[in-house]
N, C-alpha and C positions, 0 to 999 in steps of 0.2 A: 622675248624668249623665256623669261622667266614665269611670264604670264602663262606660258603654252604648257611649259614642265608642271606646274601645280594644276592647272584644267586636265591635263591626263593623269597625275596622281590620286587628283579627285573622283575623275571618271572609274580609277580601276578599285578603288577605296567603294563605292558605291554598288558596281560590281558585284565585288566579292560579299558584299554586305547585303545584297538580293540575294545571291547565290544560297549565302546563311540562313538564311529567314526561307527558303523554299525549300532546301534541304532538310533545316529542322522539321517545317511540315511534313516532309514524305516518308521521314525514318520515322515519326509520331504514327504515322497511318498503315506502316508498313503490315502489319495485321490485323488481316479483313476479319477473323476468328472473335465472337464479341468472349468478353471474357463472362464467366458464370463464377456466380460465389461459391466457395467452398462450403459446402454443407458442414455444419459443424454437429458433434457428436455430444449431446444430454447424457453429460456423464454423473453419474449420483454420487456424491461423496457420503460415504458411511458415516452415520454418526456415534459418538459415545454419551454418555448423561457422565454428568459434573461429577457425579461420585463416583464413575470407572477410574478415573485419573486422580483421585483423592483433590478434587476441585475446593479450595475454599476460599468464598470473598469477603472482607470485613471492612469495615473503615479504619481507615489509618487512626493506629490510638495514639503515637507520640512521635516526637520529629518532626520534622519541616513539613510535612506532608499533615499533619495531626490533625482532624478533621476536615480537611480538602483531598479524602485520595483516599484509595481503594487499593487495600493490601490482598495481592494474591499468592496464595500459598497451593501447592502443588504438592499431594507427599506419595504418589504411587507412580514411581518414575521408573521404576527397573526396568520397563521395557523400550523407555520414548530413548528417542534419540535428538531431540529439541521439539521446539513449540514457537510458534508464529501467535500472538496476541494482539488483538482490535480491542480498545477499550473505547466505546461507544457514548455519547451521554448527548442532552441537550442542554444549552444552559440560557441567563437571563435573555430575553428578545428572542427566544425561542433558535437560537444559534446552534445546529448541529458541532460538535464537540468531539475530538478524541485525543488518543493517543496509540501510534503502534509499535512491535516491537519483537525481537526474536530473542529466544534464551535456548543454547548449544548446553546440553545437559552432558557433563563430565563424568569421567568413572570416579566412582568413589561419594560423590552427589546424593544428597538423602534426601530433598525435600529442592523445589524451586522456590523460592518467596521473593515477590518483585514488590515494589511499592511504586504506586502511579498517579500522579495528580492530577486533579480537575484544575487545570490550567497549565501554565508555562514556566519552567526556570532557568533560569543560566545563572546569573550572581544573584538573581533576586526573584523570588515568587511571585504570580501573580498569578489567582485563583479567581478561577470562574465563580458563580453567585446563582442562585437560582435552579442550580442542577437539577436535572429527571431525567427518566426513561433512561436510567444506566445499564450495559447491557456488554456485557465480555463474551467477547468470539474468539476462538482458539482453532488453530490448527496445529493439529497432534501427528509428527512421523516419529514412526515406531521405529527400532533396531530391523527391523526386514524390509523397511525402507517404505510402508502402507503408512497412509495419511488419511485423516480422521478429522472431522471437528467435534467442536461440543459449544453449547449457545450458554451462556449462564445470566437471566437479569439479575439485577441487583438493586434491592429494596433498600433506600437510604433510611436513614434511623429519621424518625420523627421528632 
């Protein structure tokens, strides 16, 4: 008897477990319409040059960053309303390299100046070796709410 109760729980366990597997098939297939990719739209982003935005990049001259990191100073801010920053590099073993980052420009704000490392810190620095082809991308939205970049390389001191 007990043999017969577990042979029909099995048989309707089974069942229901085809039933699943041909159901998921047919709601999968349920539209014959192939689907087409959405055409996307070549939107051009306006650019600025480094000097609309009072762009400047230097090597870090003192602090923890002091010769491993690229000070960016920002001083024609009256109209941005933040800035989105890629700082781009390659370093030894030819190891693409960066760092990103946003700065929310405040009323009262005269100038942005960030300091950025060629490498990684938490409690302890560790700096890339062999850095080239540094190279800061910026995206600029303005108080009207228009978004801008601007490309800046940057020639490490010899």
């Amino acid at each position: 008897m007990k043999q017969k109760k577990l042979l029909i729980i099995l048989s309707g366990v089974l069942v229901l477990c085809a039933l699943g597997v041909v159901g998921f098939f047919l709601l999968g297939k349920s539209s014959n319409t192939p689907t087409q990719p959405v055409a996307q739209q070549n939107q051009v982003v306006p650019t600025l040059k480094p000097e609309d935005i009072g762009l400047d990049l230097s090597m870090v001259k003192s602090g923890k960053f002091a010769g491993n990191g690229v000070d960016m100073k920002i001083t024609k801010i009256g109209d941005i309303s933040s800035i989105d920053y890629e700082l781009s590099y390659v370093s030894k073993g030819d190891i693409p390299r960066g760092a990103i980052g946003h700065v929310d420009v405040k009323p009262g704000d005269s100038q942005i100046d960030q300091q950025l490392a060629f490498g990684t810190c938490s409690d302890v620095c560790h700096f890339d070796t062999e850095v080239h082809d540094v190279k800061m991308t910026l995206k600029v939205t303005k108080t009207d709410g228009k978004s801008y970049q601007v490309e800046a390389p940057f020639q490490l001191p010899q």
